[in-house]
C-alpha positions as a Markdown table, in Angstrom:
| # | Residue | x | y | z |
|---|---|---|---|---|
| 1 | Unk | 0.0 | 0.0 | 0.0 |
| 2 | Unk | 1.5 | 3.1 | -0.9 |
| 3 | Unk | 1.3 | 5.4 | 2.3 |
| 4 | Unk | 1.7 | 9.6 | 1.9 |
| 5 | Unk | 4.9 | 10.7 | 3.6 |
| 6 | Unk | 2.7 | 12.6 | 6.2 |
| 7 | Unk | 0.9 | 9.6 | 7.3 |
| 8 | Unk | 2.0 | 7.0 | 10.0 |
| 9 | Unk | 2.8 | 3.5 | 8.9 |
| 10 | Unk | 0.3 | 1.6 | 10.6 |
| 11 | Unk | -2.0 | 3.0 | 13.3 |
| 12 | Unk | -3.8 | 1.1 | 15.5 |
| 13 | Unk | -5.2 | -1.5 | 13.8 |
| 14 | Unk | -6.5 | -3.8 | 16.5 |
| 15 | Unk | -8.9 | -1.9 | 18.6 |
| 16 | Unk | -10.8 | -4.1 | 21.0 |
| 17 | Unk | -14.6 | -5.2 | 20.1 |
| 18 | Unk | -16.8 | -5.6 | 22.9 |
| 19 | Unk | -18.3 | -8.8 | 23.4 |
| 20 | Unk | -20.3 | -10.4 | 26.4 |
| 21 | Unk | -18.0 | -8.2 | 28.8 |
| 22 | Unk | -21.2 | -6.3 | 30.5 |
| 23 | Unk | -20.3 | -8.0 | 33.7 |
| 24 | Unk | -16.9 | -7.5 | 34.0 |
| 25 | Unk | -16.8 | -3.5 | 32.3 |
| 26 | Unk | -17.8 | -0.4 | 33.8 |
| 27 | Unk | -21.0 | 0.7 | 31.6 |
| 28 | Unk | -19.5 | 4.1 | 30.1 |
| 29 | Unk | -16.9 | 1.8 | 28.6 |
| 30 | Unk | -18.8 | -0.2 | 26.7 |
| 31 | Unk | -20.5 | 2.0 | 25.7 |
| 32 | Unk | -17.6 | 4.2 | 24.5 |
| 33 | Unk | -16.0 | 0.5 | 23.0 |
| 34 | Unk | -19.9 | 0.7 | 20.9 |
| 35 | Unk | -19.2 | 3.6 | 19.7 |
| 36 | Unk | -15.8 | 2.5 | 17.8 |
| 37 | Unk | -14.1 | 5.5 | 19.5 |
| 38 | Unk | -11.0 | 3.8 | 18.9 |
| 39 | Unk | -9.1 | 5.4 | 15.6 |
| 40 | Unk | -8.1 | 2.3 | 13.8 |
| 41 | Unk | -5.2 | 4.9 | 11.4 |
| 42 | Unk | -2.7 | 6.9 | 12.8 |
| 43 | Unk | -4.0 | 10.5 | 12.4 |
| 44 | Unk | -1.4 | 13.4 | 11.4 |
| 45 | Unk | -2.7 | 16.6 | 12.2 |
| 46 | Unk | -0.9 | 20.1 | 10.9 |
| 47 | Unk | -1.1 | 23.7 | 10.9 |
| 48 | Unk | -1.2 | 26.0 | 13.7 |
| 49 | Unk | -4.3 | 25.9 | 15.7 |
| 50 | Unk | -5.7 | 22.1 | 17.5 |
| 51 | Unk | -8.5 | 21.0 | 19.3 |
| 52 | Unk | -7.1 | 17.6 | 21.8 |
| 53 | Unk | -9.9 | 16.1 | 23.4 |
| 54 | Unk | -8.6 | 13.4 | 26.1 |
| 55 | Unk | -10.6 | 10.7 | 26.8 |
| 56 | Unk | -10.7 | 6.8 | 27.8 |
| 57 | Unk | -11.3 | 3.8 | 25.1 |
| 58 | Unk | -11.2 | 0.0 | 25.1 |
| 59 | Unk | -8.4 | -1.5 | 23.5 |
| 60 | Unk | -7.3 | -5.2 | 23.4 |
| 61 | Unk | -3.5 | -5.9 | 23.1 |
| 62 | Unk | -3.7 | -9.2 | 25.3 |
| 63 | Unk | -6.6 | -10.8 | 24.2 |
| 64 | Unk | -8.7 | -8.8 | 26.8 |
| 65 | Unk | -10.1 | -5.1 | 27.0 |
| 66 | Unk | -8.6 | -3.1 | 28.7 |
| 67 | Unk | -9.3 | 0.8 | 29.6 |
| 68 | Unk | -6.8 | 3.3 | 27.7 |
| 69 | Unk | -6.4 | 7.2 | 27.7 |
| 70 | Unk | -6.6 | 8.7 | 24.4 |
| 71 | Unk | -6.4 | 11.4 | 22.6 |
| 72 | Unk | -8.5 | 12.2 | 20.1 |
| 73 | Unk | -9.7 | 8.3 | 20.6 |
| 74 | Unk | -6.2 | 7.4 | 19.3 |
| 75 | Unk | -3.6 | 5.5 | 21.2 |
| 76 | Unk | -0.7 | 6.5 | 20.2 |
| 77 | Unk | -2.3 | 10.1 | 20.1 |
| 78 | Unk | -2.4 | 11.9 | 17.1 |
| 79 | Unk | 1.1 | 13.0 | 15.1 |
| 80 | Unk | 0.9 | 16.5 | 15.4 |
| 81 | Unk | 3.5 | 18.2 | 12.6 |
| 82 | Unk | 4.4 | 21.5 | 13.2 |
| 83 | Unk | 6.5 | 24.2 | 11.2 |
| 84 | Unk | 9.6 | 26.0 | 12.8 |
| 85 | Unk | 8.9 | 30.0 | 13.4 |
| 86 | Unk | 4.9 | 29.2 | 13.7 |
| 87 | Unk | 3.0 | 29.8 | 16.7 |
| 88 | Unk | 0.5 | 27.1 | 17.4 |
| 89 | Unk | -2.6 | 27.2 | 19.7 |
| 90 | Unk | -3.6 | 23.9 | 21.2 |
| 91 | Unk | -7.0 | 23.7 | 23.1 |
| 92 | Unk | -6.6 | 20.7 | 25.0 |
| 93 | Unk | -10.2 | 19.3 | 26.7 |
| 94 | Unk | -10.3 | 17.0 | 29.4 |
| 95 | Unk | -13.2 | 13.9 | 28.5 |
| 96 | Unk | -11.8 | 11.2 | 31.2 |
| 97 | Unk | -15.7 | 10.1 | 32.5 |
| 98 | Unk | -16.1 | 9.7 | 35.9 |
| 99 | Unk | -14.7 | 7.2 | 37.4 |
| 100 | Unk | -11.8 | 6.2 | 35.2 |
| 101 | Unk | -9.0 | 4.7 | 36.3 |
| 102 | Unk | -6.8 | 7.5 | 35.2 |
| 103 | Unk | -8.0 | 10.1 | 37.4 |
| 104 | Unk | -10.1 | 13.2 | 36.9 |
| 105 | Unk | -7.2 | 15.8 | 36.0 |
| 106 | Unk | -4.7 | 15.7 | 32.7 |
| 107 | Unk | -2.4 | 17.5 | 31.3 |
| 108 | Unk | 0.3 | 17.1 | 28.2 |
| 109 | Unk | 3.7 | 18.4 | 28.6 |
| 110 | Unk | 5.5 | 18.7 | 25.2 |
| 111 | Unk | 9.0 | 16.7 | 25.4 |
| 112 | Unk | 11.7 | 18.5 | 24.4 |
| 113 | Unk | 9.9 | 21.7 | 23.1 |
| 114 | Unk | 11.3 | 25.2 | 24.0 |
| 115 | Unk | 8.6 | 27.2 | 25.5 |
| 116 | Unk | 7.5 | 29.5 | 28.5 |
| 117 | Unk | 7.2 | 27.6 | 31.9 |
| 118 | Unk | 3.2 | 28.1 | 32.0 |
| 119 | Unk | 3.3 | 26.3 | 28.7 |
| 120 | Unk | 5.0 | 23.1 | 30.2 |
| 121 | Unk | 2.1 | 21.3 | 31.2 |
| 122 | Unk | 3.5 | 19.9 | 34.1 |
| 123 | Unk | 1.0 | 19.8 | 37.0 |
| 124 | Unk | 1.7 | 21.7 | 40.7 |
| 125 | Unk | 4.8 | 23.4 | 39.2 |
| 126 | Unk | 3.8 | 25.3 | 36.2 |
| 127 | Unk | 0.2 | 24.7 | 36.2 |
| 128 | Unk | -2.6 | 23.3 | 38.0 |
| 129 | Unk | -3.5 | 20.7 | 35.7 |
| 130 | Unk | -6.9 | 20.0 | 33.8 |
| 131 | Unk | -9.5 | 19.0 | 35.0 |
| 132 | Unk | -12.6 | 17.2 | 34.1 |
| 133 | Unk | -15.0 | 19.1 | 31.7 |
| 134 | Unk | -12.1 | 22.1 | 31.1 |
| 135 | Unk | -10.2 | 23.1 | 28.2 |
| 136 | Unk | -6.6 | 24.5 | 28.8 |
| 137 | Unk | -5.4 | 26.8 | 25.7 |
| 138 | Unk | -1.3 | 26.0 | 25.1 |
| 139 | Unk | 0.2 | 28.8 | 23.2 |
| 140 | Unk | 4.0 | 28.8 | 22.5 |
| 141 | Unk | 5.8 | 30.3 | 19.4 |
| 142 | Unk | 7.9 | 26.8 | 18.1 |
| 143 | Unk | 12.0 | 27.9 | 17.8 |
| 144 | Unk | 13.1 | 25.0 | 17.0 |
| 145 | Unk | 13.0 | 21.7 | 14.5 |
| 146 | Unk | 13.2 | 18.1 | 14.4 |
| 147 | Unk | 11.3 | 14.9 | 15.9 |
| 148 | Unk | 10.0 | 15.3 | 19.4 |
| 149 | Unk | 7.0 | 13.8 | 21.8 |
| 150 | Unk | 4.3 | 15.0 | 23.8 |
| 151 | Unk | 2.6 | 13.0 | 26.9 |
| 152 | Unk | 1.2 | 13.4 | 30.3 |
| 153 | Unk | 2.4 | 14.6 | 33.6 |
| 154 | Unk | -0.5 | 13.2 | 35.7 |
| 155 | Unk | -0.1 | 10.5 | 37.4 |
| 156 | Unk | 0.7 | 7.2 | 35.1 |
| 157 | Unk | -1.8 | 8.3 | 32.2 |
| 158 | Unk | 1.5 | 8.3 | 30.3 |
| 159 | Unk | 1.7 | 4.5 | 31.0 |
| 160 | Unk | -1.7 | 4.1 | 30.4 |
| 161 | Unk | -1.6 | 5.7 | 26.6 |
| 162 | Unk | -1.4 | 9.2 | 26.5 |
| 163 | Unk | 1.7 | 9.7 | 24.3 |
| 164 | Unk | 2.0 | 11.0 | 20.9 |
| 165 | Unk | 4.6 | 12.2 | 17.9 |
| 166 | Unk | 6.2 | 15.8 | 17.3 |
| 167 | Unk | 7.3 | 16.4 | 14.1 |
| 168 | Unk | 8.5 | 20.4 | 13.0 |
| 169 | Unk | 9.7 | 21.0 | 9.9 |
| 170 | Unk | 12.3 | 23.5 | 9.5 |
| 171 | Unk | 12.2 | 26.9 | 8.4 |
| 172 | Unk | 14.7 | 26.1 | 5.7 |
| 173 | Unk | 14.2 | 22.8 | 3.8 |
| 174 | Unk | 16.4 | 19.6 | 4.6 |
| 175 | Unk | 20.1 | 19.5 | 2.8 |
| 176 | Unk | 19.2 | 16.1 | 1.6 |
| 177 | Unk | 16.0 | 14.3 | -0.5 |
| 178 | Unk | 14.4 | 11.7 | -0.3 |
| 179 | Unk | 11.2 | 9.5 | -1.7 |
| 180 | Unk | 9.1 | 8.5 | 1.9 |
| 181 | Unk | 9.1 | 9.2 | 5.3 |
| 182 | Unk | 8.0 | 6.6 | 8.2 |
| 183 | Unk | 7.4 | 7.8 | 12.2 |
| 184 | Unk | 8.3 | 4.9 | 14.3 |
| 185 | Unk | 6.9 | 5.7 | 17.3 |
| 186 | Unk | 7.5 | 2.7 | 20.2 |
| 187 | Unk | 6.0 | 2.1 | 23.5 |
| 188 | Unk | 4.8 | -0.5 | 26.1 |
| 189 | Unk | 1.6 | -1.4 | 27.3 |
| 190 | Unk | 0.3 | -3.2 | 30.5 |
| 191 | Unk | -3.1 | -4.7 | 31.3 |
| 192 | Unk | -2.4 | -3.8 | 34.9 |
| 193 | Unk | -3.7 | -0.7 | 36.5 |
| 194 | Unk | -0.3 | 1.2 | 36.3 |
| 195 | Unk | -0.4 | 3.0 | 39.9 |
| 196 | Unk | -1.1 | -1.0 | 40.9 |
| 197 | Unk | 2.2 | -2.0 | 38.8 |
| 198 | Unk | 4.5 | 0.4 | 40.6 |
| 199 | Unk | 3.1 | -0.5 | 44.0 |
| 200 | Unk | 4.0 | -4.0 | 43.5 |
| 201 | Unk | 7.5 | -3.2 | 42.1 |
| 202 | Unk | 7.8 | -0.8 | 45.2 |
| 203 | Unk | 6.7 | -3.8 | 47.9 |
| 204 | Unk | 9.0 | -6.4 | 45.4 |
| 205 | Unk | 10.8 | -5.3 | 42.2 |
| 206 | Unk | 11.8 | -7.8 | 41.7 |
| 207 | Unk | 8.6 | -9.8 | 41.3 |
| 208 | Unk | 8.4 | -10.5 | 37.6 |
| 209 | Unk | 12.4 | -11.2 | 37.0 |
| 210 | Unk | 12.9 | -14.5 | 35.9 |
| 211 | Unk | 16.7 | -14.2 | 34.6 |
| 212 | Unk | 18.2 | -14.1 | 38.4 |
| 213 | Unk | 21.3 | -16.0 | 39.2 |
| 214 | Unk | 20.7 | -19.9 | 40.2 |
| 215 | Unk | 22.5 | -22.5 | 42.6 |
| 216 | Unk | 23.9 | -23.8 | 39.0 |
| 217 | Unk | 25.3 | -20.0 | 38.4 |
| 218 | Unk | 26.8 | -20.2 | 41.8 |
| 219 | Unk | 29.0 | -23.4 | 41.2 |
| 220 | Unk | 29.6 | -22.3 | 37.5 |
| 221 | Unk | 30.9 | -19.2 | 38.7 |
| 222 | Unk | 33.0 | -21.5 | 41.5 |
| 223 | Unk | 34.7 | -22.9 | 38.7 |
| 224 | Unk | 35.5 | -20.3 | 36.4 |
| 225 | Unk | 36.5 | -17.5 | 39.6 |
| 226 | Unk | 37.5 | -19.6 | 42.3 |
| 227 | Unk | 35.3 | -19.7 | 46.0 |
| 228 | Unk | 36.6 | -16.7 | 47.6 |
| 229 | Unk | 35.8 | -14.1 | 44.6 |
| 230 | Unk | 32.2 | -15.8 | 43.9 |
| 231 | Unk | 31.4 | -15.9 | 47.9 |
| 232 | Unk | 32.2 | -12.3 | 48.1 |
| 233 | Unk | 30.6 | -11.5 | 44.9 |
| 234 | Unk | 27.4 | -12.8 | 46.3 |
| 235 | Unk | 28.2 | -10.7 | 49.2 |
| 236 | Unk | 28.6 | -7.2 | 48.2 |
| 237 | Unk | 25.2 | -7.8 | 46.0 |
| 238 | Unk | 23.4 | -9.1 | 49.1 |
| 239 | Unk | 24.9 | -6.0 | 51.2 |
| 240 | Unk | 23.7 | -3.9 | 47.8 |
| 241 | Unk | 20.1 | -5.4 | 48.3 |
| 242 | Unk | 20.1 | -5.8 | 44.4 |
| 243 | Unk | 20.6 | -8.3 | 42.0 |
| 244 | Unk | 23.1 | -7.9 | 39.1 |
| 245 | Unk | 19.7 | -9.1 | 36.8 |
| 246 | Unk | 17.7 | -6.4 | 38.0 |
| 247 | Unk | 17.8 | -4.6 | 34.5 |
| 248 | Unk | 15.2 | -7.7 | 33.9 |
| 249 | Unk | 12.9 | -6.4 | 37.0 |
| 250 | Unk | 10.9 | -4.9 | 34.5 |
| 251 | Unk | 10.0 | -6.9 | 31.1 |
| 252 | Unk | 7.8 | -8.7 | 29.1 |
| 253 | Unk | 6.4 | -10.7 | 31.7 |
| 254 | Unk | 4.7 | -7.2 | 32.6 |
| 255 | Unk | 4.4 | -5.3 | 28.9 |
| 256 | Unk | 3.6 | -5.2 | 25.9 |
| 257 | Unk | 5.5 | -3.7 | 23.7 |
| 258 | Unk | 3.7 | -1.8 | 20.6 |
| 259 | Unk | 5.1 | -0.1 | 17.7 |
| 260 | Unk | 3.1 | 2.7 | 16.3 |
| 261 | Unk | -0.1 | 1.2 | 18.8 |
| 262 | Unk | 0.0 | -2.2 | 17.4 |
| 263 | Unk | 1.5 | -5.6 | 19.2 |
C-alpha cells in the first residue's frame, strides 16, 4: 500500500470489540467500546491551531479489554506536525468520564519543546493541571525543529496511553532528498492498572524477574573464579540489596510492547 509521507505507517489496527463483557466493564466503557471511538489509522494533524480532546477507550492488546487514555480516541495520540517559526494554539479538553481509572485531572507536557514555563504542562509546578470538563489553551511560538514527543504529567496516564509524535519541519528545507518518510513511534503497554504495577514493584521489584542467578550460576561461577571471589561477589550484592539481573525487573512478563499502537 502506498502510504503519503505525512501519514503513519500503521495505526492502530487492533482496537478491542466488545463482546459479552457487561459484567466485568464499567457501563460508560462499553459503551464508548460501541461507539468504535477507537481510531483504527494513525492521524497526522498540521497547521497552527488544534482541538485535543482526552478521553478513555477499550483496546485489546492481550486478548482482553482493557481501559486506555486517548487522545483524540487514538492510542498513540495523534502525530501532530508543526513548522519551525509558527505559533501554534492547542485547546486541550479533558473527557476522562467519571470514574476512570486515570483520574479526573490531565495534562500534556510537550517533550523537548522550548517554550514558556506556564506552557509546560507539568501539574503543581507550572500549572494546576486540567481537569474534568475544562479546556486549557497551550500557546508557545515553536523555535526549534526536528522529531519530538508530547505526553502526560498526571499520574501514570502516560503509561496508560497518552503519548503522541512531534514532528516540525524547519524553516529552511532539509540538505538532503528523499522518496518517503515513516514515524516509528514505540512504546509499552500493561493490562495492569499502572499505579497498581509500581506499588508491587515498590513492595517487590523484583517480582516479575525470571533471569536471576541460580545455585547452578553459583557453582559455574566456582569454577570459572574460584570460591573466595564468587562468595564475596554474592556478598557485596546481598549488602547492595540488588541483584546484578535487576535490568530484567521490568519486562515482558509485565508489557507489551507496541510499535506505532500495534503488538
Amino acid at each position: 500500500m502506498q502510504m503519503s509521507r505525512r501519514r503513519f505507517v500503521q495505526g492502530l489496527a487492533c482496537a478491542g470489540v466488545v463482546t459479552a463483557a457487561d459484567a466485568l466493564l464499567p457501563k460508560s466503557l462499553l459503551a464508548a467500546a460501541r461507539q468504535s471511538n477507537v481510531s483504527s489509522a494513525m492521524p497526522v494533524l498540521t497547521g497552527t491551531d488544534f482541538s485535543l480532546w482526552i478521553g478513555e477507550s477499550l483496546v485489546n492488546y492481550t486478548g482482553a479489554l482493557r481501559p486506555a487514555i486517548t487522545v483524540n480516541g487514538s492510542l498513540p495520540a495523534p502525530v501532530l506536525r508543526w513548522k519551525e517559526g509558527d505559533t501554534v494554539n492547542l485547546r486541550v479538553s479533558n473527557a476522562l468520564p467519571p470514574g476512570s481509572i486515570h483520574g479526573d485531572q490531565t495534562s500534556i507536557h510537550w517533550h523537548g519543546i522550548i517554550l514558556p514555563a506556564n506552557m509546560d504542562g507539568v501539574p503543581g509546578l507550572s500549572f494546576d493541571g486540567i481537569h474534568r470538563g475544562e479546556t486549557y489553551h497551550y500557546r508557545f511560538d515553536v523555535n526549534q525543529s526536528g522529531t519530538y514527543w508530547y505526553h502526560s504529567h498526571s499520574g501514570f496516564q502516560e503509561q496508560g496511553g497518552l503519548y503522541g509524535p512531534i514532528i516540525i519541519d524547519p524553516i529552511k528545507p532539509h540538505p538532503f532528498s528523499f522518496d518517503r518518510e515513516h514515524i516509528v513511534f514505540l512504546s509499552d503497554w500493561t493490562d495492569m492498572d499502572p499505579a497498581k504495577l509500581m506499588r508491587r514493584l515498590k513492595k517487590r521489584s523484583d517480582y516479575d524477574n525470571y533471569s536471576k542467578r541460580t545455585v547452578a550460576d553459583f557453582f559455574r561461577d566456582v569454577e570459572r573464579d574460584g570460591l573466595g571471589y564468587t562468595v564475596e561477589d554474592r556478598k557485596m550484592w546481598g549488602k547492595m540489596r540488588m541483584t546484578p539481573t535487576d535490568l530484567s525487573d521490568v519486562n515482558a512478563n509485565t508489557y507489551t510492547y507496541l510499535m506505532n499502537g500495534c503488538t
